[in-house]
TIROKE-6214 format. One line per field, with one value per residue (C-alpha): residue number from 1; residue in three letters; chain; x, y, z. Coordinates in Angstrom, 1 decimal, always signed. Layout:
drenvo (NUM|...)
drenti (ALA|...)
palum (A|...)
x (X|...)
y (Y|...)
z (Z|...)
This chain:
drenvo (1|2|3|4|5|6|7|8|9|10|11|12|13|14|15|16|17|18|19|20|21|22|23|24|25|26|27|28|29|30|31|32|33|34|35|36|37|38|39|40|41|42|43|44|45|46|47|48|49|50|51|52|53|54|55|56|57|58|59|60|61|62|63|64|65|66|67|68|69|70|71|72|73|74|75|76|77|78|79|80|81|82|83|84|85|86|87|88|89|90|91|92|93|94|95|96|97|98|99|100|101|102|103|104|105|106|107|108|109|110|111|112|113|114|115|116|117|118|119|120|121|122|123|124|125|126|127|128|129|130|131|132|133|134|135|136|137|138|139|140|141|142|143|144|145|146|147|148|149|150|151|152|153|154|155|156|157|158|159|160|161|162|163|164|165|166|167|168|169|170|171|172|173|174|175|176|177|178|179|180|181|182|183|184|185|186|187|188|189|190|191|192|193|194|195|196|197|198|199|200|201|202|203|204|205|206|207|208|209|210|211|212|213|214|215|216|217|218|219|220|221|222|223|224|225|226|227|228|229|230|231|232|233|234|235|236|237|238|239|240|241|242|243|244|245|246|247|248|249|250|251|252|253|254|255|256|257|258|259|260|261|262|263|264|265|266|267|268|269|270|271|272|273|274|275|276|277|278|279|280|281|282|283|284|285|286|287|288|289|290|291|292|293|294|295|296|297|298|299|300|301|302|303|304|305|306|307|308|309|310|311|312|313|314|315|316)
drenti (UNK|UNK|UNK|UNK|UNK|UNK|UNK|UNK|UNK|UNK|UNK|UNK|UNK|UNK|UNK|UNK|UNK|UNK|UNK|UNK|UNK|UNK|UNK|UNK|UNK|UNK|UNK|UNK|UNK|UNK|UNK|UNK|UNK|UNK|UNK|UNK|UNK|UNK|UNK|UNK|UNK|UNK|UNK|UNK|UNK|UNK|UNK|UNK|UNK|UNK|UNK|UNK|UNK|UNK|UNK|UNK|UNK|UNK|UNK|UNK|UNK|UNK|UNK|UNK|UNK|UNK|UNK|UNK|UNK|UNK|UNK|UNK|UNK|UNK|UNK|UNK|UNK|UNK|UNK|UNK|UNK|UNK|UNK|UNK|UNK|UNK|UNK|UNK|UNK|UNK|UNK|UNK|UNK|UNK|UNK|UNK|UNK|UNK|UNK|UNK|UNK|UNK|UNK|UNK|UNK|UNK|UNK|UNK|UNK|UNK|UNK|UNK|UNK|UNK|UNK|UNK|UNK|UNK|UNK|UNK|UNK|UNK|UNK|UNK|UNK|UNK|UNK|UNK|UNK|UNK|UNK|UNK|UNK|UNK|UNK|UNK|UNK|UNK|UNK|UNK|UNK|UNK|UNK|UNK|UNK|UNK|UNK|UNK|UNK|UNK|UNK|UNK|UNK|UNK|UNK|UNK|UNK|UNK|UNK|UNK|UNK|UNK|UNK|UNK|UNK|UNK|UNK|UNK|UNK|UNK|UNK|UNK|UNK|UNK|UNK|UNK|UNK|UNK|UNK|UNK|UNK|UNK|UNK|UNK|UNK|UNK|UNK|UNK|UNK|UNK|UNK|UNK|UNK|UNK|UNK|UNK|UNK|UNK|UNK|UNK|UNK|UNK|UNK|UNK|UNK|UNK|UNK|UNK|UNK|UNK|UNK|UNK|UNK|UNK|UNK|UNK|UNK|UNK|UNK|UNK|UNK|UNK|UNK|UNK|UNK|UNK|UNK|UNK|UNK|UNK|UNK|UNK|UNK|UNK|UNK|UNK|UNK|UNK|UNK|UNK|UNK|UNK|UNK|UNK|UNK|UNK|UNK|UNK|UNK|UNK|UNK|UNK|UNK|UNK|UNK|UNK|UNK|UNK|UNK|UNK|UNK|UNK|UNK|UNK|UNK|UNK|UNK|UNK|UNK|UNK|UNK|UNK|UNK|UNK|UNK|UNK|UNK|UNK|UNK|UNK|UNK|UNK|UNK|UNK|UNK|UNK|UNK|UNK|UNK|UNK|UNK|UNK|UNK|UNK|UNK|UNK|UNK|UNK|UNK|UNK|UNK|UNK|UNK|UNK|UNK|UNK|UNK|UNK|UNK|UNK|UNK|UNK|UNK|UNK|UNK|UNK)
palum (A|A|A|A|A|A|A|A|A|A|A|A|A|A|A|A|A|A|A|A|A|A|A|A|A|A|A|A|A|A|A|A|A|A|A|A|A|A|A|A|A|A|A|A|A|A|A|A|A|A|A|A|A|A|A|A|A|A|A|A|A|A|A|A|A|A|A|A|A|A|A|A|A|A|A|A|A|A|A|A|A|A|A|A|A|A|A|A|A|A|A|A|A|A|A|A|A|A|A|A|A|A|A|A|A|A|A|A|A|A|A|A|A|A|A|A|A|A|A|A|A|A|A|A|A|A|A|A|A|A|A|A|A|A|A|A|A|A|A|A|A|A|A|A|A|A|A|A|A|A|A|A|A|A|A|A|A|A|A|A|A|A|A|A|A|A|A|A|A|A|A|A|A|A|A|A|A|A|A|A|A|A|A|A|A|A|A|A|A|A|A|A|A|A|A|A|A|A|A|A|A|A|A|A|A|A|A|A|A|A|A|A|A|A|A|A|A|A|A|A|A|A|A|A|A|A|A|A|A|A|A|A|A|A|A|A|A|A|A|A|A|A|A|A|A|A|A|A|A|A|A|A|A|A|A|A|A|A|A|A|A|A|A|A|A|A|A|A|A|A|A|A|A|A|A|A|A|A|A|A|A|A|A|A|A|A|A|A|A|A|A|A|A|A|A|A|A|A|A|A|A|A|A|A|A|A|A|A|A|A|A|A|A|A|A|A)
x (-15.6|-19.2|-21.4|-24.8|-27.9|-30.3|-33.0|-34.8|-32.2|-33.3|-32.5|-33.3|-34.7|-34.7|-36.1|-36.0|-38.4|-40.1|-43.9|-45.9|-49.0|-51.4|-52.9|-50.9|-47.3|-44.4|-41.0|-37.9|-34.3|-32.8|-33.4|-30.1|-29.8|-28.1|-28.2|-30.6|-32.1|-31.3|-28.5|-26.9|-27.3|-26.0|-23.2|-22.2|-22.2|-20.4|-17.9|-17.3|-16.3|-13.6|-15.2|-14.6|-18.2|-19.1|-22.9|-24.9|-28.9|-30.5|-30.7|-32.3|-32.7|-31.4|-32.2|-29.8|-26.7|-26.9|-27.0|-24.2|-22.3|-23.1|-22.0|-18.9|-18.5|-18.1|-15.4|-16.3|-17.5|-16.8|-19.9|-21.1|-25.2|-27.1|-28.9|-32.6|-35.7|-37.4|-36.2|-34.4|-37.1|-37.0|-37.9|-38.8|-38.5|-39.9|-38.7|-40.9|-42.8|-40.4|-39.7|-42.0|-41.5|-43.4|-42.3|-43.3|-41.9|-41.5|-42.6|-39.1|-38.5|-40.3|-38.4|-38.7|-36.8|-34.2|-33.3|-33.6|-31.2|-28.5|-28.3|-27.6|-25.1|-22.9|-22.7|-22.2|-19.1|-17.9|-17.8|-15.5|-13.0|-12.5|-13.7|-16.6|-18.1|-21.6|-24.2|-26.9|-30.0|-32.0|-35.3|-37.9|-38.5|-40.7|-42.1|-45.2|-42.9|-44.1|-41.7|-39.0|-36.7|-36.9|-35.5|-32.7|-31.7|-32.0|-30.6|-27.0|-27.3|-27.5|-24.6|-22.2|-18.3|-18.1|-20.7|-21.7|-24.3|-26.7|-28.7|-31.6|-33.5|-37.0|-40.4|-44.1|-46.1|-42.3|-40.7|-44.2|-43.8|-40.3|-40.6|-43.7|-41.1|-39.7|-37.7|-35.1|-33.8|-31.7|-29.1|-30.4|-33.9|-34.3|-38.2|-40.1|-42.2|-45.3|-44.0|-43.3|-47.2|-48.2|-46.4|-48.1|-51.5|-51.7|-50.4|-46.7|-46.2|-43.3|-40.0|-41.8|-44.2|-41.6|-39.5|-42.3|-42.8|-39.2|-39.7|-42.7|-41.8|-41.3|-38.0|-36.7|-33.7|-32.4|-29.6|-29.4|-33.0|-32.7|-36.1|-35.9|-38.2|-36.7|-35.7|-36.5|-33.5|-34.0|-34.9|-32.9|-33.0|-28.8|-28.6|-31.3|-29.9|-32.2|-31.0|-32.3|-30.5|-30.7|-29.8|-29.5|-31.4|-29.5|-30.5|-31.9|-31.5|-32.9|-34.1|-33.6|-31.4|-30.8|-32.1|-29.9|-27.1|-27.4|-27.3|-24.9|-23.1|-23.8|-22.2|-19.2|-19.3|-19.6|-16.7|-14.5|-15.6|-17.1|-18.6|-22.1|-23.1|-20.1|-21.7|-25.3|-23.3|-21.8|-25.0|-27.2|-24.3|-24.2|-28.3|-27.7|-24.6|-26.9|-29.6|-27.4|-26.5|-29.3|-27.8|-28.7|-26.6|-23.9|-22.0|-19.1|-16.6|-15.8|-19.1|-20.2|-17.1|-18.7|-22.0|-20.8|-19.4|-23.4|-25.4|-26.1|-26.7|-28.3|-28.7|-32.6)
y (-30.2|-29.6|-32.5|-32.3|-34.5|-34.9|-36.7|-37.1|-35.8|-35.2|-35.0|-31.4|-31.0|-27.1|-25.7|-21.8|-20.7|-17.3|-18.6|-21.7|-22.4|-25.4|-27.9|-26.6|-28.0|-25.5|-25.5|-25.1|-25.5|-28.7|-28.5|-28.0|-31.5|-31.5|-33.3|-31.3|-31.7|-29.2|-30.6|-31.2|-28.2|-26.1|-29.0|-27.7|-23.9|-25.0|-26.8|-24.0|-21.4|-23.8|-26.2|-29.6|-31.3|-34.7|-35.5|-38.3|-38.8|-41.3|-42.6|-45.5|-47.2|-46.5|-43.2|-43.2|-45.0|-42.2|-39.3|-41.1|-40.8|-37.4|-36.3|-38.1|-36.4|-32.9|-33.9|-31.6|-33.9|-36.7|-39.0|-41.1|-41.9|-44.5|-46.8|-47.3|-49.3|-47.4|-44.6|-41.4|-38.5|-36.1|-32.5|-30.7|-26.8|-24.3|-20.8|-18.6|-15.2|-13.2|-14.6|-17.0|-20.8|-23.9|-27.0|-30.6|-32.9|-36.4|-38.1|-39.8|-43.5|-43.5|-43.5|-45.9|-45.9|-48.3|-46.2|-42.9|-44.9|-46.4|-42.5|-41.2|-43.7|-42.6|-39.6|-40.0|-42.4|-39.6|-36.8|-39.1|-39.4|-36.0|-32.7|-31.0|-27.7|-28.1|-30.3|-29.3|-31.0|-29.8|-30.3|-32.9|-36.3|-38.6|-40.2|-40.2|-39.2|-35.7|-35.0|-36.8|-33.9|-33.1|-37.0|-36.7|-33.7|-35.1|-38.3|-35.9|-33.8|-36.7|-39.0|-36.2|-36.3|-32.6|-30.0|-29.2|-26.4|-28.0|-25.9|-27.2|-26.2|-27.7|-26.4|-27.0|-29.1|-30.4|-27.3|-26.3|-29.6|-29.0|-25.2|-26.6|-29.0|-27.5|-30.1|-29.5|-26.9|-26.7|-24.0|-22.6|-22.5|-20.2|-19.8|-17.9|-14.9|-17.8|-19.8|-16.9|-16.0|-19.7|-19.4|-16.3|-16.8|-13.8|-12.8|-11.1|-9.3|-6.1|-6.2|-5.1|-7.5|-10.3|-8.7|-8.5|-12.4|-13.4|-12.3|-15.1|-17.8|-20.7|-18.9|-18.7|-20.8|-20.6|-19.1|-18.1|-17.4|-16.2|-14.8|-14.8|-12.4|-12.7|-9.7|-7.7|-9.0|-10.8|-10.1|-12.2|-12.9|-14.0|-14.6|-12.2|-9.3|-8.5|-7.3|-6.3|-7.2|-5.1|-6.7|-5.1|-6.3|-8.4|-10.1|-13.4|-16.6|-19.1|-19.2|-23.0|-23.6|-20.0|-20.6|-24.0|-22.0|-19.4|-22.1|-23.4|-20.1|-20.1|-23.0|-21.8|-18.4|-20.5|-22.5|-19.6|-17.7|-14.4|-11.9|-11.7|-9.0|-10.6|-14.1|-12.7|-11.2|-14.0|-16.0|-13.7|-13.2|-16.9|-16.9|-13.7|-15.9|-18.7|-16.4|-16.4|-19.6|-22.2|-25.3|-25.4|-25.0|-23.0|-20.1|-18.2|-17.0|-14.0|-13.0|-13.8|-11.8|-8.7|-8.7|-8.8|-4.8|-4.2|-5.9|-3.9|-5.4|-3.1|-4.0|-3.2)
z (+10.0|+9.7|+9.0|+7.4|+7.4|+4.6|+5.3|+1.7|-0.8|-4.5|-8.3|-9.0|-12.0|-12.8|-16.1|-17.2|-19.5|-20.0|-19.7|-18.3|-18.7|-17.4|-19.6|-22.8|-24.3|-23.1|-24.8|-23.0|-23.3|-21.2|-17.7|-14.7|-13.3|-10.0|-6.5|-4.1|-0.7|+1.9|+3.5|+0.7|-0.4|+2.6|+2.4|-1.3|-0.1|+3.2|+0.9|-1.5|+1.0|+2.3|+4.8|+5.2|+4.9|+5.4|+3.8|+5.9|+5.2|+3.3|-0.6|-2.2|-5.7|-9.1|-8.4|-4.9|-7.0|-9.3|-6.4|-4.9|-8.3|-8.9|-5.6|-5.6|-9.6|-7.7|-5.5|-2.4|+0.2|+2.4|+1.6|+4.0|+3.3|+4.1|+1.6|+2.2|+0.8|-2.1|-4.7|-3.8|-5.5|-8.1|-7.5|-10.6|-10.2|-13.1|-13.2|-15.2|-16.0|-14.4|-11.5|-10.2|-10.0|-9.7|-8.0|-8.2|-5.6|-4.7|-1.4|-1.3|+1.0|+4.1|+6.8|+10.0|+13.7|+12.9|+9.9|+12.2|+14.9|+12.2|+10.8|+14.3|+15.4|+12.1|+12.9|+16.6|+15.0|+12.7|+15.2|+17.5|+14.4|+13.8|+15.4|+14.6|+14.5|+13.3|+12.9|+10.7|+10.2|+6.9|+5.1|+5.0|+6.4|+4.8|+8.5|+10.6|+13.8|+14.3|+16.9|+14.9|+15.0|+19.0|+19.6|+16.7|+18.4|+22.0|+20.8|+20.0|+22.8|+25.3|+23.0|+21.6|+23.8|+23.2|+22.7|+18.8|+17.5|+15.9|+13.2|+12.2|+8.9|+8.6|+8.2|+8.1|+10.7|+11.7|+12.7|+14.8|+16.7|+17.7|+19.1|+20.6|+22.5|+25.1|+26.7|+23.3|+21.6|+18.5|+18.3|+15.3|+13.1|+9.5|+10.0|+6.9|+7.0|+6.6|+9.2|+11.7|+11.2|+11.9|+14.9|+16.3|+14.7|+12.1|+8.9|+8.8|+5.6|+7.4|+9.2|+12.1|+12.1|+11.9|+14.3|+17.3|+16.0|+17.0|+20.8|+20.9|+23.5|+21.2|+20.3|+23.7|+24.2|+20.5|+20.1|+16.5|+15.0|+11.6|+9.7|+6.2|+4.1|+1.0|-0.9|+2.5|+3.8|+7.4|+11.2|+13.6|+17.2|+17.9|+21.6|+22.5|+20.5|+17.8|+14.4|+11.0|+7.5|+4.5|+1.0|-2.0|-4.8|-7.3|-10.9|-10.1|-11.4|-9.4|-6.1|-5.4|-2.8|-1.5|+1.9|+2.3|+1.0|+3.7|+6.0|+4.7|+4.5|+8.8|+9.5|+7.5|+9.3|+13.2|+12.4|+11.0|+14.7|+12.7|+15.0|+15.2|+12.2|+10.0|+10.3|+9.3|+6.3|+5.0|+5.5|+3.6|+0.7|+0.3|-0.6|-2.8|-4.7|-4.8|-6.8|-9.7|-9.9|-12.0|-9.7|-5.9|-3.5|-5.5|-4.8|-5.9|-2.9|-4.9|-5.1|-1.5|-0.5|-2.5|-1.5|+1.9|+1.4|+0.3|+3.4|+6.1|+9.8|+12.6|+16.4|+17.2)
């Protein structure tokens, strides 16, 4: 089983439309509605290549009661979340001129230590009911606790019976904090190309550049680093083996939920024992399948099984 935590899940709201401009009325056809966050999201790709996923995280309001209902409406998950003051959020996502998109996203409920302590104790409950293979820990956290994500993850480490990856999929001022913590390490991070440059105080815009980023010191102890650079493919750092992915490029649909998906697609992979280069294949095919899909989080086996034949993983 592999068990996912959301912290702020979301309505996704994604609309397609050929231009959009500011200040001025834009026309489009009605919008993809589906449940987001990022460990839902990874849950839903998890799900659809055969895992058995249980979601935990938080929801609140009207807006929660209808997450919950939509969730339970695709029948792929064991639910188990955790109702909070305040209204799950919306994120609005706008595809448009070619390629681009803009988002507009909710704050989501705030978060405080009794909610971060009830959350953890679930899950500590579930993973005594039934085994598990991974825990992954996605996306943002509407909290003042900088360092929120070092204590979850210590909090498991010290309270878990049996040893469990935990892949953790965060980013911004909250993934700095937590490779900035040394005391705790996750057992797997999906930095971007931005965030690798944050990390080592300049710009990364090559493979190269990225790849001389992964050996920073921040990194050491993680044992699956995975560097996504978009339609570059990735760089990764897997036990201290380095390896470079090639994709090939694909017609694109939406890029919502590719990255959770390829998580998502990991966890999958861990539990299922793939080698090394066939685990970073399947990861990276379940963002591609995502990419043609409008909803987040979505992927077709078939199609991740294809685009499998048409990555390419090298050892550095």
């Amino acid at each position: 089983m592999i068990i996912t935590i959301t912290m702020n899940p979301s309505v996704d709201i994604t609309y397609l439309t050929n231009t959009f401009k500011l200040g001025q009325l834009n026309r489009t056809k009605t919008p993809t509605i589906n449940i987001g966050g990022k460990g839902i999201n990874a849950g839903r790709a998890a799900a659809l290549s055969g895992s058995d996923v249980t979601l935990t995280g938080f929801i609140g309001g009207k807006i929660g009661d209808l997450t919950q209902l939509l969730l339970e409406e695709e029948k792929l998950f064991n639910i188990q979340m955790n109702q909070v003051s305040g209204e799950t959020r919306h994120a609005v996502t706008i595809m448009h001129d070619e390629g681009k998109h803009t988002e507009i996203v909710e704050e989501g409920p705030k978060l405080d230590d009794t909610n971060i302590q009830e959350l953890l104790e679930k899950v500590l409950h579930i993973s005594k009911e039934k085994p598990v293979n991974a825990i992954c820990i996605c996306g943002s956290a509407n909290s003042t606790d900088a360092f929120l994500f070092p204590k979850m993850i210590q909090h498991l480490k010290d309270n878990l019976e049996v040893e469990i990856p935990i892949l953790v999929d965060i980013s911004g001022e909250k993934l700095t904090c937590l490779l900035k913590d040394n005391s705790v390490t996750p057992d797997f991070i999906k930095p971007n190309k931005h965030e690798l440059g944050d990390f080592v105080g300049k710009k990364i815009t090559t493979k190269k550049e990225a790849l001389e980023a992964l050996h920073h010191s921040c990194f050491d102890g993680i044992k699956f680093v995975i560097a996504s650079l978009g339609e570059q493919g990735a760089v990764c750092r897997i036990n201290d083996i380095y390896y470079d992915v090639r994709i090939p490029k694909i017609e694109i649909k939406s890029t919502t939920g590719s990255g959770d998906a390829t998580v998502g697609g990991f966890a999958y992979a861990l539990e299922q024992n793939f080698d090394t280069k066939q685990m970073l294949k399947y990861a990276m095919a379940c963002g591609m399948s995502n990419a043609q899909h409008e909803e987040s989080g979505k992927i077709c086996q078939e199609d991740v099984l294809a685009f499998t034949q048409f990555i390419e993983v090298t050892t550095i």
